[in-house]
C-alpha positions as CSV (number, residue, x, y, z in Angstrom):
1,X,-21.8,12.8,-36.5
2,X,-25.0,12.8,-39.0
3,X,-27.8,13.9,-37.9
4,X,-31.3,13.5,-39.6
5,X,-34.3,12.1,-40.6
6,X,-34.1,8.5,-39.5
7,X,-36.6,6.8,-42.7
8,X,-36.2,4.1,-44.8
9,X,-34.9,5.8,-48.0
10,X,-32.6,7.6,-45.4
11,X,-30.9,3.8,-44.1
12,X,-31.1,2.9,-47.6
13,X,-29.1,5.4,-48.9
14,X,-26.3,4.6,-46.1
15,X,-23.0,2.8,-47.5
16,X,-20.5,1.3,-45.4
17,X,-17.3,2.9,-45.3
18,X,-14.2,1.8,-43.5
19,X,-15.3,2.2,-40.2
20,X,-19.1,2.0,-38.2
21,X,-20.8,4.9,-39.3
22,X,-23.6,6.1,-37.4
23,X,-27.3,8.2,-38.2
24,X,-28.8,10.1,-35.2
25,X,-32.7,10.7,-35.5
26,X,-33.5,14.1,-35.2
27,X,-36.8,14.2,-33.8
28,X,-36.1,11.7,-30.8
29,X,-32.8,12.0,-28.5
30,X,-31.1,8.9,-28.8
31,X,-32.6,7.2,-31.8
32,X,-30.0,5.7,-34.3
33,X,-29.2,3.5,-37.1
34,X,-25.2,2.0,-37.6
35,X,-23.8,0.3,-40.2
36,X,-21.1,-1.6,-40.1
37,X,-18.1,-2.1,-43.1
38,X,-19.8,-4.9,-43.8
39,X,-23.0,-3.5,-44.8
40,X,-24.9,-4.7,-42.1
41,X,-27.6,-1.7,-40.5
42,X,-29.1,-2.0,-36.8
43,X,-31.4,0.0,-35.5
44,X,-30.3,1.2,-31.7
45,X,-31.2,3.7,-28.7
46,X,-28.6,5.2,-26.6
47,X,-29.6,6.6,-23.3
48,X,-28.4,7.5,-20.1
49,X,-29.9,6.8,-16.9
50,X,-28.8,9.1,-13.4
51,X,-28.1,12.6,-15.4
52,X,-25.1,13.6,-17.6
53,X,-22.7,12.0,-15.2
54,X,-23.9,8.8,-15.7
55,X,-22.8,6.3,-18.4
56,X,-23.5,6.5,-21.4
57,X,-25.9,2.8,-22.7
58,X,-26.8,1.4,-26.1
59,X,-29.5,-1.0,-26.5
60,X,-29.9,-2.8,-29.8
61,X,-33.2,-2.6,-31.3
62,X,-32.7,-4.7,-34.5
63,X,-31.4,-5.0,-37.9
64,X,-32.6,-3.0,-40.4
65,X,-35.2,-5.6,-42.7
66,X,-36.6,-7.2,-39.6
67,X,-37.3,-4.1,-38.4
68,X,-38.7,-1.2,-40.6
69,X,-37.8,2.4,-40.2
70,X,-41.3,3.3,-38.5
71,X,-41.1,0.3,-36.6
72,X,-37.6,0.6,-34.9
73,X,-38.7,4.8,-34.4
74,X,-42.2,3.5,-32.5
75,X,-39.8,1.3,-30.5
76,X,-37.1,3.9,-29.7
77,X,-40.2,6.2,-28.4
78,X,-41.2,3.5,-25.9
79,X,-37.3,3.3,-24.5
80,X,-37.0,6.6,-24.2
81,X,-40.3,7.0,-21.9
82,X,-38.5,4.6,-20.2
83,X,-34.9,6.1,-19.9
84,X,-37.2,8.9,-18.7
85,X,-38.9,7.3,-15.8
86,X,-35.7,6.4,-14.5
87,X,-36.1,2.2,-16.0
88,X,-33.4,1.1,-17.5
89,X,-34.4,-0.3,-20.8
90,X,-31.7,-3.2,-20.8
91,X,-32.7,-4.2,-17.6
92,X,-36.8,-4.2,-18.8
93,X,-34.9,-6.2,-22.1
94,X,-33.5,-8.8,-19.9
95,X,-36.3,-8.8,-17.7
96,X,-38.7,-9.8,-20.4
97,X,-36.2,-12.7,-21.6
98,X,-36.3,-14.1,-18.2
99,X,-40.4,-14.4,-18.3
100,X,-40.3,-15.3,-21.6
101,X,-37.6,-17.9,-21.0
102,X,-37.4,-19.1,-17.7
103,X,-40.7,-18.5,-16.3
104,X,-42.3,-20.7,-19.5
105,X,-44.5,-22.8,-17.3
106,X,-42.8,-26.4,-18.9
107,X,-39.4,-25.2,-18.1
108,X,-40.3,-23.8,-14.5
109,X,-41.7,-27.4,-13.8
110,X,-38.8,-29.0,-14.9
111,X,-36.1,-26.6,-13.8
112,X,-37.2,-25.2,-10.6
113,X,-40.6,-26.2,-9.3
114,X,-40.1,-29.9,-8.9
115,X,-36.4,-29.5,-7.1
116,X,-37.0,-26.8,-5.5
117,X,-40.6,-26.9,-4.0
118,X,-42.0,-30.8,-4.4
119,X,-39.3,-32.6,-3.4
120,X,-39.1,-30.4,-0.4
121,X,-42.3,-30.3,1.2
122,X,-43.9,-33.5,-0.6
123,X,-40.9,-35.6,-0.3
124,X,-43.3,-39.2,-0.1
125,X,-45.0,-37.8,-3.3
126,X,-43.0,-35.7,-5.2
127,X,-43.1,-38.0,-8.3
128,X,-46.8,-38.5,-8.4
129,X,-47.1,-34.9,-8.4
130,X,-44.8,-34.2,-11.1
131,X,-46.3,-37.0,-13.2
132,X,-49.2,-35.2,-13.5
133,X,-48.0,-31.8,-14.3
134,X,-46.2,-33.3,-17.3
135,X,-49.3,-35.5,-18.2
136,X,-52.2,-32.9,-17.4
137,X,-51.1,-29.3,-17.3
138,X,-48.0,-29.1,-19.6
139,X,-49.7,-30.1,-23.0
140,X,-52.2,-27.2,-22.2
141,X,-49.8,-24.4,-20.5
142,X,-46.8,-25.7,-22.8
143,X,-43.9,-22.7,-23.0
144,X,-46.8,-20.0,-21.6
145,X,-45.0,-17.7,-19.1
146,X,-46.6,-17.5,-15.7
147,X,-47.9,-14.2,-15.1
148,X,-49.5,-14.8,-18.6
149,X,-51.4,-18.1,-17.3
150,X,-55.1,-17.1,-16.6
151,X,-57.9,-18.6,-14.6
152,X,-59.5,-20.1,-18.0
153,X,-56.1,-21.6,-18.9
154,X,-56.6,-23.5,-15.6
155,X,-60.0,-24.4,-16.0
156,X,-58.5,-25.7,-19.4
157,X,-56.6,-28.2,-17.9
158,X,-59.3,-28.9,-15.2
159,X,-62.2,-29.6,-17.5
160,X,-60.9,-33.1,-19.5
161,X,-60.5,-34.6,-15.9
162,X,-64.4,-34.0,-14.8
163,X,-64.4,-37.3,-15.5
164,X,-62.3,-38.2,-13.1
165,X,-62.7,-36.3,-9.8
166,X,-60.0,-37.6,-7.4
167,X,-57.4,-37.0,-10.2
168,X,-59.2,-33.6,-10.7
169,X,-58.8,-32.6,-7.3
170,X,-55.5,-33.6,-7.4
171,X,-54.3,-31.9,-10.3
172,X,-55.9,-28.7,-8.6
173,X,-54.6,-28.4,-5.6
174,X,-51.2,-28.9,-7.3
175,X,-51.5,-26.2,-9.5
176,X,-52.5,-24.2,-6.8
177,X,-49.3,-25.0,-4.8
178,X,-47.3,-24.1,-8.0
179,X,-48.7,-20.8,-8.4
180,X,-48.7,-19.8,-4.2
181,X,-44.9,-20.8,-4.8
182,X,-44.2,-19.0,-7.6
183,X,-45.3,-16.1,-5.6
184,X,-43.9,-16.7,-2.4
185,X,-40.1,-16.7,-4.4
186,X,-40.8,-13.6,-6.3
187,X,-41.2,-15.3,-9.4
188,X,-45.5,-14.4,-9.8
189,X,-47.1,-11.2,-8.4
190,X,-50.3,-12.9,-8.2
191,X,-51.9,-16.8,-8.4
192,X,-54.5,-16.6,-11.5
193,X,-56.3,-19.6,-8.8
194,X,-56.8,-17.0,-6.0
195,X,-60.7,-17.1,-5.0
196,X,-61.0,-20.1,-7.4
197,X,-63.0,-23.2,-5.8
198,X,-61.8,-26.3,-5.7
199,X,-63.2,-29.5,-7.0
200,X,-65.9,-31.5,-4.6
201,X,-63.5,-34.8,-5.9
202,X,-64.5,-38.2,-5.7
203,X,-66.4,-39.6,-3.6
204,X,-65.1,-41.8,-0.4
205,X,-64.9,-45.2,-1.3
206,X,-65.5,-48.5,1.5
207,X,-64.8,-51.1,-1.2
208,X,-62.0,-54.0,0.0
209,X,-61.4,-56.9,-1.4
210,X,-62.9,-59.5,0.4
211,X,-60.6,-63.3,0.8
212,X,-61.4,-65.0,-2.5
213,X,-61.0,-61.7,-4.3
214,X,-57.5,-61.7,-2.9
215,X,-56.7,-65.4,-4.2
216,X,-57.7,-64.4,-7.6
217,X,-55.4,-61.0,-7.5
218,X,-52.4,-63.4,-6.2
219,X,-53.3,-66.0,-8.7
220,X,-53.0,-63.1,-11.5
221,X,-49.7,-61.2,-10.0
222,X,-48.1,-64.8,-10.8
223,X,-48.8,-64.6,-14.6
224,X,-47.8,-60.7,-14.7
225,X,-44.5,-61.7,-13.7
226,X,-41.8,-58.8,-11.8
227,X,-41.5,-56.6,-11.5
228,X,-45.6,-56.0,-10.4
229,X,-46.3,-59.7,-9.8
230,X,-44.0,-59.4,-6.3
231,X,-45.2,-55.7,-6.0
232,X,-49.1,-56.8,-5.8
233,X,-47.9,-60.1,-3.2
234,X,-46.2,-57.5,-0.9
235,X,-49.1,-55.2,-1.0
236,X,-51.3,-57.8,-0.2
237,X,-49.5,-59.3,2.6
238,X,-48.2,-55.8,3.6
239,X,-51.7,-53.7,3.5
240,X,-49.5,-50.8,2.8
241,X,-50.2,-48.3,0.5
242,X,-48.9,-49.0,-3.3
243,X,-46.6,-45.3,-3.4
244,X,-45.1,-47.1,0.1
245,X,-44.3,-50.7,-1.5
246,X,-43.3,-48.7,-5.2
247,X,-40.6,-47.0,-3.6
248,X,-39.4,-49.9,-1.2
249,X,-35.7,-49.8,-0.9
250,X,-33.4,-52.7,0.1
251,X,-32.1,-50.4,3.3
252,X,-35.2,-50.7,4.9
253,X,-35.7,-54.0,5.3
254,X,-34.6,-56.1,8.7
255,X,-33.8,-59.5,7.0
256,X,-33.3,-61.2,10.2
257,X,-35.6,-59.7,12.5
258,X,-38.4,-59.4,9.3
259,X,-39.3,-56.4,9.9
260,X,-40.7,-53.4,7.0
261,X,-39.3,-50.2,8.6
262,X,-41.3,-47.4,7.2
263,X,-39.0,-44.1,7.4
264,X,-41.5,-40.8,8.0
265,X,-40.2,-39.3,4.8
266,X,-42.0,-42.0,2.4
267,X,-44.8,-42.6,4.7
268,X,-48.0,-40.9,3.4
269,X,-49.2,-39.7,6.7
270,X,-45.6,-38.7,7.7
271,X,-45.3,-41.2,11.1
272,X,-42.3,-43.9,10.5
273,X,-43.8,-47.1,10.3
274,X,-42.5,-50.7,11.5
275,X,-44.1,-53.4,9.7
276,X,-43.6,-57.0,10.5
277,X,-43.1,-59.6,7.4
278,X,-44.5,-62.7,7.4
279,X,-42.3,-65.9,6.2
280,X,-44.0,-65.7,2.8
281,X,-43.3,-62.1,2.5
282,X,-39.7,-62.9,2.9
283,X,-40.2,-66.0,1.0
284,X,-41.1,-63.6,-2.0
285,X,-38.5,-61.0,-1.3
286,X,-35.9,-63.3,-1.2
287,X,-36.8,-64.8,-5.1
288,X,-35.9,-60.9,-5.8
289,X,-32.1,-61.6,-5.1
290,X,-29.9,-64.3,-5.7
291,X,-27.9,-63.4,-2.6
292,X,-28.5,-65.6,0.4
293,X,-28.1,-61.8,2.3
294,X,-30.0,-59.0,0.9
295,X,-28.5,-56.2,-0.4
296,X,-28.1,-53.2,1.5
297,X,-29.1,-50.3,-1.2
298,X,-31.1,-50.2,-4.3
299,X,-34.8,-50.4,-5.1
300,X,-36.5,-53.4,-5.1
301,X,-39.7,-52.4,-7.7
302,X,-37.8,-50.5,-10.3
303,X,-36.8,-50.8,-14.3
304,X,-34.5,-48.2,-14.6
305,X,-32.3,-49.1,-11.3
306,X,-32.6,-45.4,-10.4
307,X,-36.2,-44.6,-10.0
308,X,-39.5,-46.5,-8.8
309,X,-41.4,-48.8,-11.2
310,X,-44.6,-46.9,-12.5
311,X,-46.9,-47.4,-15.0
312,X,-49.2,-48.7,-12.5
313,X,-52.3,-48.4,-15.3
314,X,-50.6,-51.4,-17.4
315,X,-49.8,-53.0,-14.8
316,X,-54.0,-53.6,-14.5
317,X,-54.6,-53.9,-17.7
318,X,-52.2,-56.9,-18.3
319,X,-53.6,-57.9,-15.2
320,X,-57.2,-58.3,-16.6
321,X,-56.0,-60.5,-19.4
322,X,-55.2,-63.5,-17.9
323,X,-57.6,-66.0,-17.4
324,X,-57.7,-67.6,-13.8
325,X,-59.4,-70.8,-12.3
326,X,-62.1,-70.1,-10.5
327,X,-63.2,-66.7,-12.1
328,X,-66.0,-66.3,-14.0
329,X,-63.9,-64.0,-16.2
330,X,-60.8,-62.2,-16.6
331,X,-59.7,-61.6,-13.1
332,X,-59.7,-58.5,-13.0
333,X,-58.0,-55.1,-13.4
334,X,-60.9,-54.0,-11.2
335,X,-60.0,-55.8,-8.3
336,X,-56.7,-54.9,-8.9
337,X,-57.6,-51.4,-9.2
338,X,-59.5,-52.0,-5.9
339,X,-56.0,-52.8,-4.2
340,X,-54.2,-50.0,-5.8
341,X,-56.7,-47.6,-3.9
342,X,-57.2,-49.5,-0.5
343,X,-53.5,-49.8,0.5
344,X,-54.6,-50.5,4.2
345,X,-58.0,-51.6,3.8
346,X,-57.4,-54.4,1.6
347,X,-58.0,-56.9,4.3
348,X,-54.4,-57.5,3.9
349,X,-52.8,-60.4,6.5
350,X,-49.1,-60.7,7.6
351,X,-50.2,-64.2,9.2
């Protein structure tokens, strides 16, 4: 077994033989340098951890190029204070690929936090909230581990949605669920939003659509065409709430007793909900299917046939292109908009 010197005319003046052959440091316990019969050198540290009687470990440091002689011998010094304290260096090694790796804030959306947190305890708005994690905090955190996410990368993502309080106030408090989960699993020691104050948000709004507003919606949802153009009808003669009407499936609908039933699950205040449905409600339900008998599963609102239509934002804008009689101008995204945010209060009428 060599002992010496571990530098870089020392590796370089290695050659492989038949067999591994192996350079142990002779300043620090442990350090080494291998090459293999095919010429390849790699820098490593073997340790034990328990005492003599324990098994003997290896961790690879790195190949010899990527890794300089200096380097690799700065490195071995850190895993032996380590091996010392009774740490196991492999374990710290695979410890640190699991932050880097899956504790990246875009994969921890995607691969935990959404179907493990959101979809359990916000069931009715699960997709709303990922939708903006994806559109407002993972362009700014991107692959950033969590326990490396600060209170200024928050107030990164926050400050582009001043502008916009109510979406401000939403994107907050959903970062701030993230984080108190992340914790509450083991995954974060501590929330870099502890003590932070949350955004005032927007203020309450008493605007509804008042009877020739409504006409001039209608009139427009028949130009937009499906699948909004029924979506806006039903919210209209509905008054529910668009997320509620979005996410209608054919299962809970009463075709002959025309009746809305409302499980508690997709209800936004979390009470199950029987709402009745006037004759023009089914009237436009029924264009949805060419059945004479509705169907039994499936969504009615969606473009995939697995998930809820979205895109609401278009939805308004083509909306506000369409000329209609009676308006003085385009009629209107706004009012649209209007009926997006009222769901109740929209002076809605199943008569």
């Amino acid at each position: 077994m060599a002992v010496g010197r571990i530098t870089k005319s020392a590796v370089d003046g290695i050659h492989p033989g038949s067999r591994d052959k192996l350079l142990w440091d002779d300043k620090i316990a442990g350090f080494g340098v291998k090459v293999t019969p095919k010429g390849r050198k790699v820098y490593l540290y073997q340790y034990r951890i328990g005492g003599r009687g324990a098994k003997v470990r290896r961790y690879t440091i790195g190949p010899h190029g990527a890794w300089t002689a200096e380097k690799a011998r700065d490195e071995a010094q850190r895993l032996s204070m380590l091996a010392m304290q009774g740490i196991d260096p492999q374990g710290a090694k695979i410890d640190r690929h699991r932050r880097a790796v899956e504790l990246a804030f875009d994969s921890y959306v995607a691969d935990r936090f959404v179907d493990e947190c959101l979809k359990v305890d916000w069931p009715a708005s699960w997709q709303d909230a990922e939708r903006a994690l994806n559109r407002f905090a993972v362009p700014v955190f991107k692959s950033k581990p969590l326990h490396e996410i600060t209170r200024q990368d928050v107030r990164a993502v926050l400050a582009p949605l001043r502008k916009m309080p109510a979406t401000e106030k939403k994107v907050f408090a959903i970062l701030r669920r993230l984080f108190r989960w992340a914790v509450n699993v083991g995954d974060l020691e501590a929330s870099p939003m502890v003590g932070m104050e949350g955004p005032e948000g927007a203020k309450a709004r008493d605007r509804v659509l008042e009877d020739n507003e409504l006409a001039l919606v209608w009139k427009a949802s028949e130009k937009i065409g499906a699948p909004f153009g029924p979506l806006v009808r039903l919210l209209i003669l509905t008054g529910a709430r668009r997320e509620e009407i979005a996410g209608l499936v054919w299962a809970e609908l009463r075709q002959d007793e025309l009746l809305w039933k409302l499980p508690a699950d997709r209800a936004k205040n979390g009470r199950a909900n029987d709402i009745p449905l006037s004759e023009l409600a089914k009237t436009d339900i029924a264009s949805m299917t060419k059945a004479a008998k509705w169907p039994r599963r499936g969504l009615l609102f969606t473009t995939t046939g697995k998930t809820p239509v979205s895109g609401f934002s278009r939805a308004k804008s083509r909306s506000g292109g369409h000329k209609v009689a009676g308006a003085a101008s385009s009629p209107d995204g706004r009012r649209l908009g209007v009926l997006w945010r009222s769901g109740r209060n929209s002076r809605a009428s199943c008569e």
